[in-house]
N, C-alpha and C positions, 0 to 999 in steps of 0.2 A: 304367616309370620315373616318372610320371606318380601312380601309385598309390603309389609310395615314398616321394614327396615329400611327396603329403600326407599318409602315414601318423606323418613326422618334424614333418612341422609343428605336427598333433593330440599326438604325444608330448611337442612344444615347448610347447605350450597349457598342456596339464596338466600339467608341471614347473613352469610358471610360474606357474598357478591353482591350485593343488591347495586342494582341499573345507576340510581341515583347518585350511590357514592362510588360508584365510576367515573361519574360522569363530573362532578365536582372536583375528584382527583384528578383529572385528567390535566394533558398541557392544554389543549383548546378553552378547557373552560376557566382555566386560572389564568391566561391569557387573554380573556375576554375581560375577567373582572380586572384586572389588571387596566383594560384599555377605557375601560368604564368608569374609573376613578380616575386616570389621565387627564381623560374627558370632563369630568367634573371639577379639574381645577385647571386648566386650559381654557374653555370655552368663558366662564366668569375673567380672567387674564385681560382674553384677548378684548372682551366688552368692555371692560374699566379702560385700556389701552385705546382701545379708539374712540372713546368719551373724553379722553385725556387728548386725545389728537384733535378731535373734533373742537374744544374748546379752545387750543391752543392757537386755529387755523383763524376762528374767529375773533379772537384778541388781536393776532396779527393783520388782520383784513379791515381792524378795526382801525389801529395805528395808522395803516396806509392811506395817504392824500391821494384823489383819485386825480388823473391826470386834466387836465383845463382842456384840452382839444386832441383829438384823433392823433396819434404815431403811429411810427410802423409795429409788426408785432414783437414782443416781449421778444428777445434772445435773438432779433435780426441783425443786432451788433452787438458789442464789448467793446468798446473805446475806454479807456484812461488818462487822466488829465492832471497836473498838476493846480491847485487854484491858492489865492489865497484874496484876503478881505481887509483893507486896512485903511478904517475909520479913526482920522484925528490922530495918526501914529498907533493906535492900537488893533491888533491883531483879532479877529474875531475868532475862539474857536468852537468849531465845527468837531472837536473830537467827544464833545459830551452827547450823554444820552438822548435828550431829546431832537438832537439831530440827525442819527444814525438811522438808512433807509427808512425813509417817509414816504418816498415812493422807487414804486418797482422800477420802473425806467429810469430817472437818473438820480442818484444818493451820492453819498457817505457811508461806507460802511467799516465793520470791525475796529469800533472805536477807533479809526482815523481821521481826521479832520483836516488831512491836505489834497488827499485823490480824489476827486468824482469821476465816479463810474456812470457811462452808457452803457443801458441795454437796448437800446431800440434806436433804428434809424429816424432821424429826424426830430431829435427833442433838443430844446435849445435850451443854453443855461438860464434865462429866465424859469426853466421848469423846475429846476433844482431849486432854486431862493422860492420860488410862491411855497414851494412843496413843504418847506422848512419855515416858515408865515412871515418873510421878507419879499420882499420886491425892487425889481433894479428896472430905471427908464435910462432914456440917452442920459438924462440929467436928475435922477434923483435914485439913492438909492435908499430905503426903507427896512427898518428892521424890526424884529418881533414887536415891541411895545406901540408900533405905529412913529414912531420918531423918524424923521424925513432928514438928508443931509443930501442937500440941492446944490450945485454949480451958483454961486452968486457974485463971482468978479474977485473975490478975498479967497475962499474956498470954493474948491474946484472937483467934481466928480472924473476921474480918471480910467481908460482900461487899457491895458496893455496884451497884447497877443504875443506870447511867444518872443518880447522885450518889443515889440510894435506898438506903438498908442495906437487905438481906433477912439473913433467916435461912438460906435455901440457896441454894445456887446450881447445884449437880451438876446435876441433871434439868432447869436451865432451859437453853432452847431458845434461841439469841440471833435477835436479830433485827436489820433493816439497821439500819448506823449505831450500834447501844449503844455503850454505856462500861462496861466491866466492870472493876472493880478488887476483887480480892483482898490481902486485908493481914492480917498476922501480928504479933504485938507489941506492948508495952506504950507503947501511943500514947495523944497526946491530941488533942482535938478540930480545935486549930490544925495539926497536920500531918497529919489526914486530910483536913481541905479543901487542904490547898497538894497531898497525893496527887491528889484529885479535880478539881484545876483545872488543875494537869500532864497528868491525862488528858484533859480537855475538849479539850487545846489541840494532842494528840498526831494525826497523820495517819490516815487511813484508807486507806489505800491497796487501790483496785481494780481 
């Protein structure tokens, strides 16, 4: 009788103990399921996030004009420059969308359209104009549509360094701080300085 009793009291034990729902109660295992659902909306995050990165890297790599010949590497310099573009009296500008970095070495950026930035040693402002689908020689310079405005005796192709006329300016290299002004047109002497002192007076922003 004796043996009966405690046989019901141990079956009463473990109805009322049982392993399992210890073990579910417990902090380890509610902490596990806890980290198990974490998990399950974490890991889908972080995939969509780097599908989202991934696609984002290739639009941009898309935009970028790959450079015409070998520089140094990317972040060998930081130069800044003042420039400006001024065809037949008009101002070209450089602050619209389609001109903001086009390429990695030397741009336009943060919707500005008076600084170009160097990043690399050795890239000359011809790289900037191809990069953005213009082109500048000693004597013609070229703009998106293909339209040509050439040195011909009447009008005259122009660059100035820093308020200096040179002869070319393609292959020069800028450096911190210049003043670059290109000009087109049959101008005269008094509106190439008001050009030149508009530019002295234009931001450089870094």
């Amino acid at each position: 009788m004796k043996n009966n009793k405690k046989d019901n009291n141990t079956k009463k034990d473990k109805a009322l103990n049982p392993r399992k729902e210890r073990d579910d109660k417990s902090y380890f295992a509610v902490s596990r399921k806890r980290r198990k659902k974490n998990l399950m909306i974490i890991i889908p995050a972080v995939i969509v996030l780097l599908a989202i990165m991934a696609y984002a890297v290739n639009i941009y790599s898309e935009h970028l004009v790959k450079p015409s010949r070998q520089f140094g590497p990317l972040g060998s310099e930081h130069v800044h420059a003042a420039f400006a573009v001024k065809i037949n009296g008009q101002k070209l500008n450089f602050s619209q969308p389609q001109y903001q970095v086009r390429s990695q070495y030397i741009h336009v950026e943060n919707n500005d359209g008076n600084t170009m930035h160097r990043h690399a040693t050795g890239v000359p402002v011809e790289e900037f104009f191809r990069s953005v689908g213009m082109n500048v020689t000693n004597n013609c310079f070229t703009v998106e549509n293909k339209t040509s405005y050439c040195s011909n005796g009447n009008s005259n192709l122009e660059f100035y360094i820093n308020g200096n006329k040179t002869d070319s300016i393609a292959n020069y290299v800028i450096k911190e701080d210049d003043r670059i002004l290109i000009a087109y047109g049959n101008k005269n002497q008094m509106e190439t300085e008001q050009d030149l002192d508009a530019l002295r007076l234009t931001e450089i922003k870094k």
